[in-house]
Steps between C-alpha positions, in 0.01 A plus 500: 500500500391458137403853515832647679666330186293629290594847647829447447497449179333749392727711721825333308296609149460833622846547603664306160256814304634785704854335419454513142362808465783694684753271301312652155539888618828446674608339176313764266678796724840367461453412175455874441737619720807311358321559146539875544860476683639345208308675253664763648829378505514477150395822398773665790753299254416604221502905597867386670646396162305744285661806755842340458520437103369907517756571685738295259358717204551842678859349614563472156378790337671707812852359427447595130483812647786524650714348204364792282580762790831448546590502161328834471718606699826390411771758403556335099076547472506850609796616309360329156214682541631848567742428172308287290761577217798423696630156353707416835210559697277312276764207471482482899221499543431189277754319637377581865153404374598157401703439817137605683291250326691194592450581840109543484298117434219386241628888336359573178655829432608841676595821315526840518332759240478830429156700627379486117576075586716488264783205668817614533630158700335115538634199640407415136771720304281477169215692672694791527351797322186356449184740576255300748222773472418616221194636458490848681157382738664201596858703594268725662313291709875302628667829584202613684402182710928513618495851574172430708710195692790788531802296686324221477426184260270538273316102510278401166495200710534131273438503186593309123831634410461621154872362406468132685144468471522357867361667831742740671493751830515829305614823650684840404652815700539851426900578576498907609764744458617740810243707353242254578452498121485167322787408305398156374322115591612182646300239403482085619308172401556236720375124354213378797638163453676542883170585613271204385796275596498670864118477536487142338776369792246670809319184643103499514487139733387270280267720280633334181191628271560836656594787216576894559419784242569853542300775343571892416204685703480841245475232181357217652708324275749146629822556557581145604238187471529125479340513146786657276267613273324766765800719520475874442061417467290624659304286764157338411423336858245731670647468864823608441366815223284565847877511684619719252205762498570471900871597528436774210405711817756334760409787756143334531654130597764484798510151476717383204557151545153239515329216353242475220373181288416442163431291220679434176425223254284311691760521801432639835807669625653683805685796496726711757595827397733790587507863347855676456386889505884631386418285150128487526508171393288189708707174496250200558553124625232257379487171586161271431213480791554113499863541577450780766246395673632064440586498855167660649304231280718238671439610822154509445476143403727392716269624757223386406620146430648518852170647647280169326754315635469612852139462492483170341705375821299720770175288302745174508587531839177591630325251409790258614495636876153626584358197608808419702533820638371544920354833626829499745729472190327766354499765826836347550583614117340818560632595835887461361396713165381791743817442700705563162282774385560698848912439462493617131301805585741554795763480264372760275403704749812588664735412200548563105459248327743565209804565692409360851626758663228641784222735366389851660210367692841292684660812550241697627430176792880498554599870531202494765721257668839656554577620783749764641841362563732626779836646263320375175315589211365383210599575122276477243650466123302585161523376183262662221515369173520868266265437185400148578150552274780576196648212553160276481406706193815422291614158627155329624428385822668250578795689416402753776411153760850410402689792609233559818655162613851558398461827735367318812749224387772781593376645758489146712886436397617850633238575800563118694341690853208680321168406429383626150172564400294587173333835597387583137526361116823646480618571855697282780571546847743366717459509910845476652552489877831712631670640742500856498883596401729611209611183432163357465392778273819453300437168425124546402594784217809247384234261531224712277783627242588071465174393472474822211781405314371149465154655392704688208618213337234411210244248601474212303138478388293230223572859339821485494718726730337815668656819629280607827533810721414559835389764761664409822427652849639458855301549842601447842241472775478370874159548598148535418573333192164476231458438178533915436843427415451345182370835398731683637780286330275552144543845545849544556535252158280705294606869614925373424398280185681189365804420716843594426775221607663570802255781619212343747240696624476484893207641680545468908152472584573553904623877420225553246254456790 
């Protein structure tokens, strides 16, 4: 008896090891997986907001633009600058030009200017007849960059205005003749005040240390940075000289927004960033590595407090129960535990687990299963999420989870008599008996075009709301039904594309055969 015990307990020791060491790599592999996920996470933020303040900056250098465009082209521009002598043309043009300005914000000045530069209007009157080139290589070297942008704007991109001494978006355009001959200049400085205010409101989720700089590529030289003093010099930080050297060749790197770290002042930091190739400029978003990467520390001990915790009870508990613990409790014990471990791997065999809706494997077993009906058939519905892998990529995913349920979520409210299954990462298939008539197909394709309309709506995601299409395909079959029909179904989607509202592709299997 004393030896049976004896047995037992070293059996008990034994088993309280094994425990531990799986708790220790099941905590150490989770650790790292949710380590990485957020990790992860962050740096996906980060490219999100740098992409969308780059946008901002090409926004507002684009409507600049436009302002400077359309008063090239207005009729008191061109006929000052055929008759630069004439004072009624000169006088309405002025008083056009001032009208202009107040419509354009944060404007420093527009003008118009003979070719030699010499201004012949300004929103500032005073300006008028001054010269703004006047040595002949620097005249040179204006006329000839504008008549190499032809129609176009000629960009010098931001710069120190030489009259305000503050930064400005600085651009000029030749104004042609019906000779295609230029006749004269417009020229515009608009203050970047709008701009820092419109990048400063863009949210970056609690990153409250976080800081963006933007840099000109060909001079390697700040054109915005959180240190005042760093405008319009060049950069000293080898990573980002490294960027520079990189984008001076943008045909040898496709990939224009990504991730790099560095250190400054004794400061490890993180930075996203994302190159604009119309302004060859690279617009960065730096935040410290302690702020980025705050929430994967966290995690991490968070875990691991939790995972000492868990042991120090398994040891607690252990040593509380072994002695009171009877080889029937314990085959008892072991017998349910099986039990549960055959129904969860029945579960996930035959059904996904994210949307618990029934897997392929369950389809496969089921189509197997139906039978031939006397006057019936059997309509099978697909649903294929178009450029679900895009969607992972720029919202995360669990984003994409979100709008994979939202979709089955649908489908159950619109198909009450089908049974819907997961067939793929981004494909669903419903299995609805019918009776073989016009009616019945009518009220499938209503059914399909509902359930489509629903799936058009933006998905409300952690994300925020996301715009999905689908591919969407319609069989009908009555007998010898297999799971050959998903492909069939896949290839109707991919040969007619992303599906137009109101236009279901139908595929009657029983004539194809």
């Amino acid at each position: 008896m004393a030896r049976q015990n004896k047995q037992n307990k070293s059996t008990a020791n034994r088993i309280l090891v094994i425990e531990l060491v799986i708790m220790i790599l099941l905590l150490l592999v989770v650790t790292t997986i949710v380590s990485n996920r957020t990790r992860q996470n962050a740096l996906e933020h980060m490219a999100t907001v740098t992409d969308e303040r780059s946008k901002i900056v090409s926004n507002y250098v684009d409507r600049a633009e436009a302002a400077l465009t359309a008063y090239s082209r207005s009729a008191q521009i061109i006929n000052l600058l055929k008759n630069p002598d004439n004072d009624k043309a000169l006088q309405a043009a002025q008083k056009y030009t001032v009208t202009y300005s107040k419509d354009i914000p944060f404007l420093e000045g527009i003008y118009a200017s003979k070719w030699t530069t010499q201004v012949l209007v300004h929103t500032n009157s005073k300006i008028a007849g001054m010269i703004t080139r006047k040595t002949p290589e620097s005249l040179e070297q204006l006329q000839n960059a504008m008549l190499e942008a032809g129609n176009g704007v000629y960009d010098t991109g931001i710069i120190s205005s030489p009259a305000s001494h503050k930064q400005i978006v600085s651009m000029y355009k030749a104004v042609y003749d019906e000779n295609k001959n230029p006749i004269g200049l417009v020229g515009i400085g608009i203050f970047t005040d709008g701009l820092i205010s419109d990048l400063d409101k863009l949210a970056s989720r609690d990153l409250e240390q976080s800081t963006y700089s933007m840099i000109d590529v060909a001079t390697k030289q700040y054109i915005f940075h959180a240190n005042s003093y760093m405008i319009q010099k060049e950069a000293e930080t080898p990573e980002v000289l490294a960027l520079c050297d990189r984008f001076s060749n943008p045909a040898d790197t496709p990939d224009t927004v990504g991730n790099f770290e560095f250190k400054e002042d004794g400061v490890n930091y993180v930075s996203a960033y994302s190159y604009m190739p119309d302004h060859n400029w690279i617009l960065m978003f730096n935040d410290t590595r302690s702020e980025v990467y705050g929430l994967t520390y966290a995690m991490r001990l968070f875990l691991l407090l939790f995972g000492l915790l868990m042991i120090g009870l398994m040891i607690v508990f252990h040593l509380l129960n072994k002695r009171a613990e009877q080889t029937n409790q314990k085959l008892s014990s072991q017998l349910v535990k099986t039990e549960r471990t055959k129904q969860s791997l029945t579960t996930a065999m035959f059904q996904d687990i994210l949307t618990e809706a029934n897997n392929r494997v369950s389809f496969s077993m089921d189509a197997s299963k139906l039978n031939a009906v006397e006057d019936g058939c059997y309509y099978f519905v697909f649903f294929n999420i178009s450029e679900f892998s895009q969607i992972n990529s720029t919202y995360g995913n669990d984003a994409g989870d979100q709008v994979l349920l939202s979709t089955v979520q649908a489908l159950r409210k619109v198909f009450l008599n089908g049974k819907i299954y997961r067939t793929g990462s981004d494909e669903f298939l419903i299995v609805i008996p019918s009776n073989d008539s016009t009616e019945a197909y009518n009220d499938i394709i209503n059914n399909v075009n509902t359930a489509h309309a629903i799936l058009l709506t933006p998905h409300e995601t952690p994300a925020g709301q996301i715009n999905a299409e689908y591919k969407i395909a319609v069989a009908k079959k009555s007998d010898n039904i297999n799971a050959s029909i998903i492909s069939s179904l896949k290839d109707l989607t991919n040969r007619n594309g992303v599906a137009v509202f109101g236009q279901v592709q139908y595929l009657d299997l029983d004539q194809a055969n």
